[in-house]
N, C-alpha and C positions, 0 to 999 in steps of 0.2 A: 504494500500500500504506500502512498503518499506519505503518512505520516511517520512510517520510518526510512525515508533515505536515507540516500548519506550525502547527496547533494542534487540541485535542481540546474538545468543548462537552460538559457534561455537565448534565443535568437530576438537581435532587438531589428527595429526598422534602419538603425543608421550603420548598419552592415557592421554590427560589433555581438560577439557570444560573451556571453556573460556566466561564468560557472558558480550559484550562491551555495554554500555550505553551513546549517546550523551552528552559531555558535561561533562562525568567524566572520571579523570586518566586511563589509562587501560598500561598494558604490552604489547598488541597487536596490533600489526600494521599491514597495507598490504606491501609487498612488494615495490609496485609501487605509494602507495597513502593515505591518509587520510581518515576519515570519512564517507565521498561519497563513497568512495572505498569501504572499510569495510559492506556497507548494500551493494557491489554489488556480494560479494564473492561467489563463486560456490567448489564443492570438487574438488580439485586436484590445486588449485591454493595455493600460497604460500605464508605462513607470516612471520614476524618475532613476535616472543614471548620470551620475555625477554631475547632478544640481541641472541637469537638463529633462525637460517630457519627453519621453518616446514612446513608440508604440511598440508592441512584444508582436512577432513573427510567429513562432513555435516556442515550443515550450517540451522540455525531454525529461525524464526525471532517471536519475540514475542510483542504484540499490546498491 
């Protein structure tokens, strides 16, 4: 399940992957939320990444 990876890979729109990992620093945030948030991301939903809004492409979750 989602809620035990061990990290989330996300493709964003400004042609940058982003790998978040519970528990370690990251530049990306969800818009509306934290952590929880973050494993719950679908494409077209929007992040910020390092202090800019983007929109997320895919989303991978890796166990």
């Amino acid at each position: 399940t989602v809620e035990d990876c061990e990290a989330v890979l996300i493709c964003l729109s400004t042609r940058r992957f982003v790998v978040a990992r519970p528990g370690e620093p990251r530049d990306l945030w969800p818009v509306d939320g934290g952590w929880e948030k973050l494993r719950d991301l679908k494409p077209g939903d929007e992040v910020i990444y390092k202090g800019n809004v983007t929109t997320v492409r895919a989303v991978d979750v890796y166990r």
